[in-house]
VMD Tcl script that draws the C-alpha trace (Angstrom):
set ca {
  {27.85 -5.78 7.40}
  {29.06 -2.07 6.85}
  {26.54 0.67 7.84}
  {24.14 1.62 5.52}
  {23.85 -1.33 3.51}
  {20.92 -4.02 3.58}
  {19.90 -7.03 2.48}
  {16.69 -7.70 0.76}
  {16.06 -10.55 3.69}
  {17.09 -7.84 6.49}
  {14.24 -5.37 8.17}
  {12.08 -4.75 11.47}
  {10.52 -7.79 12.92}
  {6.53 -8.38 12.30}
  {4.72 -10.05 14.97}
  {2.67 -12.39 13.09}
  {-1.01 -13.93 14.08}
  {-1.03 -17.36 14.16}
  {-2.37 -19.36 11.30}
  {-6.25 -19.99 11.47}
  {-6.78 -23.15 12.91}
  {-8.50 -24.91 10.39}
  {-7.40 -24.80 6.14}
  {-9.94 -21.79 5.13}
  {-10.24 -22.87 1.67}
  {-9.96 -26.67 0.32}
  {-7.54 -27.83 -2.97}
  {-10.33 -26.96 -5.18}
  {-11.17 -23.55 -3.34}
  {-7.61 -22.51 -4.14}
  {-7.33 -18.42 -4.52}
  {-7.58 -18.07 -8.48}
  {-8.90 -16.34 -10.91}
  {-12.37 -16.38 -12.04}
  {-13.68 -15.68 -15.64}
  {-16.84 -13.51 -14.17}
  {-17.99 -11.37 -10.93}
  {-20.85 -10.61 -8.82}
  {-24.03 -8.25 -9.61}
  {-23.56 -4.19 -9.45}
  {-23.79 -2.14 -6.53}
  {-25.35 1.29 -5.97}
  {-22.88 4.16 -5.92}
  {-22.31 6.77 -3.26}
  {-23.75 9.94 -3.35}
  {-20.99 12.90 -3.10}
  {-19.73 14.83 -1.01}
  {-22.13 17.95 0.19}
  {-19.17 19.97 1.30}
  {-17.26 20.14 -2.10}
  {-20.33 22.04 -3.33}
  {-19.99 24.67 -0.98}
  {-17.75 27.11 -3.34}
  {-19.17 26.69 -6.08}
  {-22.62 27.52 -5.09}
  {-21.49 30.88 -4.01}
  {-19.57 31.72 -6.99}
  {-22.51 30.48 -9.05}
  {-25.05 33.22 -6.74}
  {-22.44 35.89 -7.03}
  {-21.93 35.99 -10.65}
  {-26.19 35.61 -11.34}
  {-26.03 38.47 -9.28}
  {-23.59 40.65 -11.29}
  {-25.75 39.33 -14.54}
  {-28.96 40.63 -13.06}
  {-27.69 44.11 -12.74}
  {-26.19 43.54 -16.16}
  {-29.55 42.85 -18.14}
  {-31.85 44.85 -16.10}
  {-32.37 47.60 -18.66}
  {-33.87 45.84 -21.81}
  {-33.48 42.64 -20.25}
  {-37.24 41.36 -20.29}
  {-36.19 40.64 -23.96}
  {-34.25 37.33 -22.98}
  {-37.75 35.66 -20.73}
  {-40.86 37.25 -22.50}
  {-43.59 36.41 -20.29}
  {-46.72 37.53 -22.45}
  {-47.97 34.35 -23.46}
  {-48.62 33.05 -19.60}
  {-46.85 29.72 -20.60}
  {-43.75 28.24 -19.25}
  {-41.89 25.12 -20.08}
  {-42.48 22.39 -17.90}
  {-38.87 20.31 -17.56}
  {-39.14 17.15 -17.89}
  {-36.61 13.81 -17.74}
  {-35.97 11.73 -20.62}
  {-35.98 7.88 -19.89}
  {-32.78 6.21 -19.82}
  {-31.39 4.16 -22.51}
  {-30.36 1.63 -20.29}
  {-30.67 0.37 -16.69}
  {-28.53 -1.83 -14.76}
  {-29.98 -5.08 -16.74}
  {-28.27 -3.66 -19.58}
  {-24.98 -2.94 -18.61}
  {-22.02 -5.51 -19.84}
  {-18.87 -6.36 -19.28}
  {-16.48 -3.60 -21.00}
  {-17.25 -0.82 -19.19}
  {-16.86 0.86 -15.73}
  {-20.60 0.91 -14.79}
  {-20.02 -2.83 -15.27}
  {-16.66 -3.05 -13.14}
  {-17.94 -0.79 -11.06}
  {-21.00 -2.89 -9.82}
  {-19.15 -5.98 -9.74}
  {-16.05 -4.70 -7.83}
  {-18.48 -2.67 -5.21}
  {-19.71 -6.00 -3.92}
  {-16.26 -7.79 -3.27}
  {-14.82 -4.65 -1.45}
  {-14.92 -3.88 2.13}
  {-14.22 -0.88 4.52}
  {-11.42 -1.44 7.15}
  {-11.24 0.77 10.69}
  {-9.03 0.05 13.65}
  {-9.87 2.40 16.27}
  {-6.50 2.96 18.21}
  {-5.25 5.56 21.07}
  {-4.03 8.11 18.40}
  {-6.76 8.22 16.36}
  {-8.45 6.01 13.55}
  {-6.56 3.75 11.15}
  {-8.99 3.56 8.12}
  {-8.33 1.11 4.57}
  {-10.24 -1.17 2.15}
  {-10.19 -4.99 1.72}
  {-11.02 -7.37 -0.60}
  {-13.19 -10.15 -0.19}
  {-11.62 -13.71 -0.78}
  {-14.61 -16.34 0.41}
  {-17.95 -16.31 1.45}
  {-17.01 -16.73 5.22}
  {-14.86 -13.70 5.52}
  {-11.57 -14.19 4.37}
  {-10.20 -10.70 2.99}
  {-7.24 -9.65 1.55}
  {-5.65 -6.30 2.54}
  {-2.10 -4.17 2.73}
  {-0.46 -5.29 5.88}
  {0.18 -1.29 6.78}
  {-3.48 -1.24 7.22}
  {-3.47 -3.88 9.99}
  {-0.05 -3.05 11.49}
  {-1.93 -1.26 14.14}
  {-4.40 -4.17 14.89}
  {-2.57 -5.73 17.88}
  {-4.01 -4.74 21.00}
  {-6.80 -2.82 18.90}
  {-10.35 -4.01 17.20}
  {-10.60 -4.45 13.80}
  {-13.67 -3.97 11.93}
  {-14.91 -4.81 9.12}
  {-17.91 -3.33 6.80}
  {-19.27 -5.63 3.97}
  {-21.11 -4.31 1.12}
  {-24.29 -5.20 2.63}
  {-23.72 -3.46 5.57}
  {-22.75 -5.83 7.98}
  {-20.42 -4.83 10.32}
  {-17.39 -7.67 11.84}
  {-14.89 -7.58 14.15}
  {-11.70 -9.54 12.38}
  {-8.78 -10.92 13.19}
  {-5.12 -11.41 11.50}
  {-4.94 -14.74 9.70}
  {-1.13 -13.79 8.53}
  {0.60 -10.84 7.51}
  {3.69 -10.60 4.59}
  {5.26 -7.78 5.09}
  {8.00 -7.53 2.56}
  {4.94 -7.50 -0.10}
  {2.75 -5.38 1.94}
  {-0.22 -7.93 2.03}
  {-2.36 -9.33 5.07}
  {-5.36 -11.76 5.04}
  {-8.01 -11.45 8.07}
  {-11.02 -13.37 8.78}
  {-13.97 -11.67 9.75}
  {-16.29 -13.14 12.58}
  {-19.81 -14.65 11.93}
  {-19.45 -13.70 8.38}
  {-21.53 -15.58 5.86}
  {-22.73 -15.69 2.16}
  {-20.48 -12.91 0.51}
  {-19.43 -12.53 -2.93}
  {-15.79 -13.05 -3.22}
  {-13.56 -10.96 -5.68}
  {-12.91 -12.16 -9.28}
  {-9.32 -12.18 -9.97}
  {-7.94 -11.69 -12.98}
  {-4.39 -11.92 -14.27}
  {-2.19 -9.07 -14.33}
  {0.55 -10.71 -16.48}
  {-1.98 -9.66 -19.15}
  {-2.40 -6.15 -18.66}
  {-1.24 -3.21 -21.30}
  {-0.23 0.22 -20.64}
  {-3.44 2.68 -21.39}
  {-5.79 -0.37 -20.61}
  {-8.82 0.93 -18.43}
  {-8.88 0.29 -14.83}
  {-11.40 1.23 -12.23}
  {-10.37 1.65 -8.38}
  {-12.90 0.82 -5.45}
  {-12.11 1.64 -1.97}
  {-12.90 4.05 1.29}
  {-10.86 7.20 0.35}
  {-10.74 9.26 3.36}
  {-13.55 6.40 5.01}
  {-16.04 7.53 1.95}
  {-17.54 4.07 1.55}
  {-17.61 2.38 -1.96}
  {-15.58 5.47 -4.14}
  {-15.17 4.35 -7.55}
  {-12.50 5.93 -9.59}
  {-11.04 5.13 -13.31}
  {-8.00 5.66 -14.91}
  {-5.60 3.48 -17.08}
  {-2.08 1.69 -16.32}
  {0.50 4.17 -16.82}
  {3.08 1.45 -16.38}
  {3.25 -2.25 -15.65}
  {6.56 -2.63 -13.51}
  {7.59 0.25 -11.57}
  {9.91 -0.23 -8.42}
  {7.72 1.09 -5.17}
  {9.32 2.74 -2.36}
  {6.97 3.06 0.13}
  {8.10 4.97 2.92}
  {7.15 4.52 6.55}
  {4.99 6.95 8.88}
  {7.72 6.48 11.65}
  {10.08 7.46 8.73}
  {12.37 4.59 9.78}
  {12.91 3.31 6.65}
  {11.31 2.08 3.12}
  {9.09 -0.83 1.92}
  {10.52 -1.76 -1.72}
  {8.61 -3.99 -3.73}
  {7.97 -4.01 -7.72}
  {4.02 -2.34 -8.19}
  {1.87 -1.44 -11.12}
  {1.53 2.01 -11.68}
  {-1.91 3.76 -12.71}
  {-3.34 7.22 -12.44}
  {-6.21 6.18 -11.09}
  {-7.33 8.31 -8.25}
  {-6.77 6.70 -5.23}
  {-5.97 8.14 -2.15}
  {-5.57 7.44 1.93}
  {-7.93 5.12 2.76}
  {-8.18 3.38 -0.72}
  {-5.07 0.73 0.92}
  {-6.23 -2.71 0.44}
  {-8.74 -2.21 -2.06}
  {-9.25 -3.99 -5.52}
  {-8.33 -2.11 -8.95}
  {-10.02 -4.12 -11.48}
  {-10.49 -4.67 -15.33}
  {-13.34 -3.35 -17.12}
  {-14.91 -7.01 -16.26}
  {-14.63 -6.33 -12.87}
  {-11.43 -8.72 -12.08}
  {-9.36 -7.57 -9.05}
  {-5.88 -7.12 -11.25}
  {-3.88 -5.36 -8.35}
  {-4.27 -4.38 -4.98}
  {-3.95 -0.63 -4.04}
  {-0.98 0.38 -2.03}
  {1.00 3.61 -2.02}
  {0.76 6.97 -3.74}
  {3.37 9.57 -4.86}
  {2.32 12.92 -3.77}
  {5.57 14.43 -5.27}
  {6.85 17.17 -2.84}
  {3.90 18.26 -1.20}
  {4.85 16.98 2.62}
  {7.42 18.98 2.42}
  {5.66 22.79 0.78}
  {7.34 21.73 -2.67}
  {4.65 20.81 -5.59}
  {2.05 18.40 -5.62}
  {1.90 15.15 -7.86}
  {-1.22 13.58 -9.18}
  {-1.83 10.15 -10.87}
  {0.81 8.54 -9.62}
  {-0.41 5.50 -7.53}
  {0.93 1.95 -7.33}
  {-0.70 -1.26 -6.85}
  {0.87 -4.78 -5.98}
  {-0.45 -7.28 -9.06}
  {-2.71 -9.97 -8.21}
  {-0.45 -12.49 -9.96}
  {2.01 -11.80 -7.06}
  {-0.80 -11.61 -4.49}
  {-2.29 -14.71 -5.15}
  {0.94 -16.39 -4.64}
  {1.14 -14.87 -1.45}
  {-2.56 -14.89 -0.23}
  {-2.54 -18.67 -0.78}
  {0.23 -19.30 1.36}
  {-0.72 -16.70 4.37}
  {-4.50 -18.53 3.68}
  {-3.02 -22.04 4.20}
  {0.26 -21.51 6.58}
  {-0.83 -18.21 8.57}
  {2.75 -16.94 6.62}
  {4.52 -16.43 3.28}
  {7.61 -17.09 1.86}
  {9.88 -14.52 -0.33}
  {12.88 -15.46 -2.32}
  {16.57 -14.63 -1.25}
  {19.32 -13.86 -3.76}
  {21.97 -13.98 -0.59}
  {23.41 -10.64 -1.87}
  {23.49 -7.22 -0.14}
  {24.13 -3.65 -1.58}
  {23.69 0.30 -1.02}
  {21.62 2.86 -2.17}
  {24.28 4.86 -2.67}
  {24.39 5.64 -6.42}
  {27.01 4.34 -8.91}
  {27.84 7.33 -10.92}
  {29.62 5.33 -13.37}
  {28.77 1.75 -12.81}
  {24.75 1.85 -13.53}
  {23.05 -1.33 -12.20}
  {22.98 -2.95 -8.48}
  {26.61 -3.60 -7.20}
  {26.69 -6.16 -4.53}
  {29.14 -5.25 -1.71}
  {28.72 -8.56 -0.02}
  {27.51 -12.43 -0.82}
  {26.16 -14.84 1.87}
  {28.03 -17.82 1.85}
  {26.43 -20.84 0.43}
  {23.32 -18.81 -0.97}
  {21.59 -18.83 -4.38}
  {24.26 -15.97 -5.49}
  {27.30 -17.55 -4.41}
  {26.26 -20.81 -6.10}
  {25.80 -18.75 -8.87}
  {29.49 -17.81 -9.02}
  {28.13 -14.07 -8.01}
  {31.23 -12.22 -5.95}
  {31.67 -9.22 -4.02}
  {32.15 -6.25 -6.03}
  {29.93 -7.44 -9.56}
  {27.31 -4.87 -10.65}
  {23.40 -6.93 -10.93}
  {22.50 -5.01 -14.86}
  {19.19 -7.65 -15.16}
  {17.16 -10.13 -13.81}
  {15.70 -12.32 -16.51}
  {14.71 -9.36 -19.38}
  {14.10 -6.31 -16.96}
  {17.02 -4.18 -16.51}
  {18.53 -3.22 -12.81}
  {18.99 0.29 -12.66}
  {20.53 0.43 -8.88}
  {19.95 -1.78 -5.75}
  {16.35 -0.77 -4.96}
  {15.48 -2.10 -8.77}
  {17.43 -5.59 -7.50}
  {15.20 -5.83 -4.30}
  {11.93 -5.25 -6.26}
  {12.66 -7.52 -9.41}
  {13.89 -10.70 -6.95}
  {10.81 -10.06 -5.04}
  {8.51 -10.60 -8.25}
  {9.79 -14.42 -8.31}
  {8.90 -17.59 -6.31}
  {11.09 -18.57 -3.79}
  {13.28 -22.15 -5.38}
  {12.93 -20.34 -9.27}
  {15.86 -20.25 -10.90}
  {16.28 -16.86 -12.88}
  {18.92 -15.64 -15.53}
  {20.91 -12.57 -13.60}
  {22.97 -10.63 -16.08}
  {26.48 -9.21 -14.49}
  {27.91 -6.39 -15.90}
  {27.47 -4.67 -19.20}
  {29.09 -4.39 -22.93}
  {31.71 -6.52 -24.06}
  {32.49 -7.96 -20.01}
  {28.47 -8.99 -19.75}
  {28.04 -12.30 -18.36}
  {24.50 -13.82 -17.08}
  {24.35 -16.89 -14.81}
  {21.79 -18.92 -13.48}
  {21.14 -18.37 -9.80}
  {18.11 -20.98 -8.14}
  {16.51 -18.33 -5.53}
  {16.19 -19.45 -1.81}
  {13.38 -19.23 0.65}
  {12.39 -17.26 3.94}
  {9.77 -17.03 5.66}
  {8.79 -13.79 5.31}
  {8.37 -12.43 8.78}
  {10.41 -9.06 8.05}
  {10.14 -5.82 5.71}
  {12.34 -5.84 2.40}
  {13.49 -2.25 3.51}
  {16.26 0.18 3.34}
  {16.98 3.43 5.10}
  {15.93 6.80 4.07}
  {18.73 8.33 5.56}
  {22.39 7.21 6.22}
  {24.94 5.97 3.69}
  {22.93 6.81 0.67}
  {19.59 6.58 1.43}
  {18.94 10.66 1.89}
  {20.37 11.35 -1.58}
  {18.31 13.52 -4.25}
  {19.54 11.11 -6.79}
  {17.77 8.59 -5.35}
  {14.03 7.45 -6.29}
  {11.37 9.53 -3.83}
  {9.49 7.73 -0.97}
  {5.37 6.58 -2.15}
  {3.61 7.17 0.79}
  {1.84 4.22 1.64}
  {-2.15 4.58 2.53}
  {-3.96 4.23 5.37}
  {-2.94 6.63 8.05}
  {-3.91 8.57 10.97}
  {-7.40 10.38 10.53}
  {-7.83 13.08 13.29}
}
mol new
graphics top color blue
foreach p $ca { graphics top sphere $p radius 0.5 }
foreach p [lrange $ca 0 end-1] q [lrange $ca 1 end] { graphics top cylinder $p $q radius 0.2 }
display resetview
């Protein structure tokens, strides 16, 4: 294959775990969703240092008021009646008995008690993300960037009541960014609601729990900015990028927050928290903000079943491969090469055709082709549109299966993959903390 140019099957090998030795949840156990959660859990208090400037500013400028007012300034606290007001609270209108579904108290509560804090202390420092609890044993589902670093290393794992358990890699899926790990000597947790994400709307609430910078239990709310986004997610060796097709919200979430649940305002896990777009900031240039990306629990179910009951996933294979490298006037995915006797070529797909759709969603270049295939089940046949205008023709192409043991990536640099014209890198969570 010419430099430069990848196939949505091609990537670094991941050393998988093996498979847990016995099935971890029976037929009727089956990862779905669930029309309710668990009971609320407290908050976190904040942060004492973020209080630190404004305290001074607030002492500085009482002090520049007191100089102000001190002529004539007994007028504004008259004193000659020896009383003062005694401050007092008003009672609440509600309390945690009162709280429904509907609101982010509510999702809140019940999200807190399905989450859980990741750590893998390693020689370069600590890898820190968020889980989500899948059974009351200790299955939990997670980004597999947060457990990349577990071999050699201990993981460990910190429940919402506390408890703190070492864990091990049940299987990993790489190309979606997902991992599943069983904790030890875990018992009687709440496992997440799931909810579906095939019914979410853009500007629907959504809350995000999680362990920004290893804060325990940080809940943050936002809405869904937009429901299929294609996700770059760049690599901390800078090798290369993850592509995969996310939700996007601008929810705050931020390093540490990998893993974790985003959830309706009925607390159901809708998406799992995975990269952020900080814009140009790594490099001095300006910062973004609210631009996060989560992989939807429709597709992680899918994929959590199978790592659950195989210790690995499958991912579907179009048997095509392409280049970054824009199209200035050919917009869609052209495919420089077709594996012989693969979904495409069975398809009547040929070297040279520009990819415009898959099914409805339009293909706007190559990385748009890796994300959409990756949002269907491996054996589903989809309609792929070729072309455009007058010359558009769309065939039928039945996808084929891998085991997904390797990254859907591409390069960020090389034929292509450095240009300014293409999409920029989401750093994924979950990295070094000093």
């Amino acid at each position: 294959m010419p430099p430069g140019e990848h196939d949505p099957a091609t990537g670094p090998v991941y050393h998988q775990h093996q498979p847990h030795p016995t099935a971890p949840l029976g037929a009727e156990q089956q990862w779905q969703a669930h029309p309710t959660g668990p009971p609320p859990l407290q908050p976190i208090p904040p942060s004492r240092r973020s209080l630190t400037k404004p305290i001074i500013a607030t002492a500085v400028l009482a002090g520049l008021i007191g100089g102000a007012v001190g002529v004539g300034g007994s007028a504004l606290l008259d004193r000659s009646t020896g009383s003062v007001p005694v401050l007092q609270s008003q009672p609440s209108s509600t309390n945690v008995a009162d709280v429904t579904p509907g609101s982010v108290e509510y999702a809140a509560q019940v999200a807190s008690k399905s989450a859980a804090d990741i750590k893998i202390d390693t020689g370069q420092g600590t890898v820190t993300g968020s889980g989500i609890v899948l059974s009351a044993d200790g299955y939990v589902l997670t980004n597999q960037h947060v457990v990349s670093a577990a071999e050699g290393n201990t993981i460990q794992v910190t429940t919402s009541d506390g408890a703190t358990h070492t864990a091990t890699v049940t299987g990993a899926s790489p190309s979606y960014d997902l991992a599943v790990i069983k904790l030890a000597n875990a018992s009687g947790l709440t496992p997440a609601a799931l909810g579906d994400s095939g019914a979410l709307r853009v500007g629907q609430q959504v809350v995000a729990v999680g362990s920004p910078e290893a804060l325990s239990n940080t809940v943050t709310s936002g809405i869904v900015s937009t429901l299929s986004r294609t996700v770059t997610a760049g690599g901390e060796d800078g090798s290369g990028v993850t592509v995969y097709n996310g939700l996007q919200t601008d929810t705050p979430i931020n390093p540490g927050n990998s893993g974790g649940p985003l959830v309706n305002l009925n607390g159901q896990v809708v998406g799992v928290n995975s990269a952020v777009d900080t814009g140009q900031a790594a490099s001095g240039g300006p910062q973004a903000y609210g631009l996060g990306f989560a992989i939807p629990v429709n597709t992680a179910k899918r994929v959590a079943n199978e790592l659950l009951a195989d210790g690995h996933a499958t991912k579907p294979v179009l048997g095509v491969s392409g280049s970054l490298t824009p199209q200035r006037d050919t917009p869609g995915a052209q495919v420089t090469s077709v594996q012989s006797g693969g979904a495409a070529a069975s398809a009547g797909i040929s070297d040279g055709d520009v990819i415009t759709k898959i099914g409805s969603t339009t293909v706007s270049n190559y990385a748009d082709l890796m994300a959409q295939v990756l949002t269907h089940s491996p054996g589903e046949t989809v309609p792929v549109t070729i072309g455009s205008g007058d010359k558009a023709r769309t065939v039928q192409v039945k996808l084929g299966s891998a085991v997904d043991k390797q990254q859907t990536t591409v390069p960020e640099s090389g034929n292509g993959g450095g240009s300014p014209e293409q999409p920029q890198p989401r750093l994924p969570f979950g990295g070094l903390l000093p």
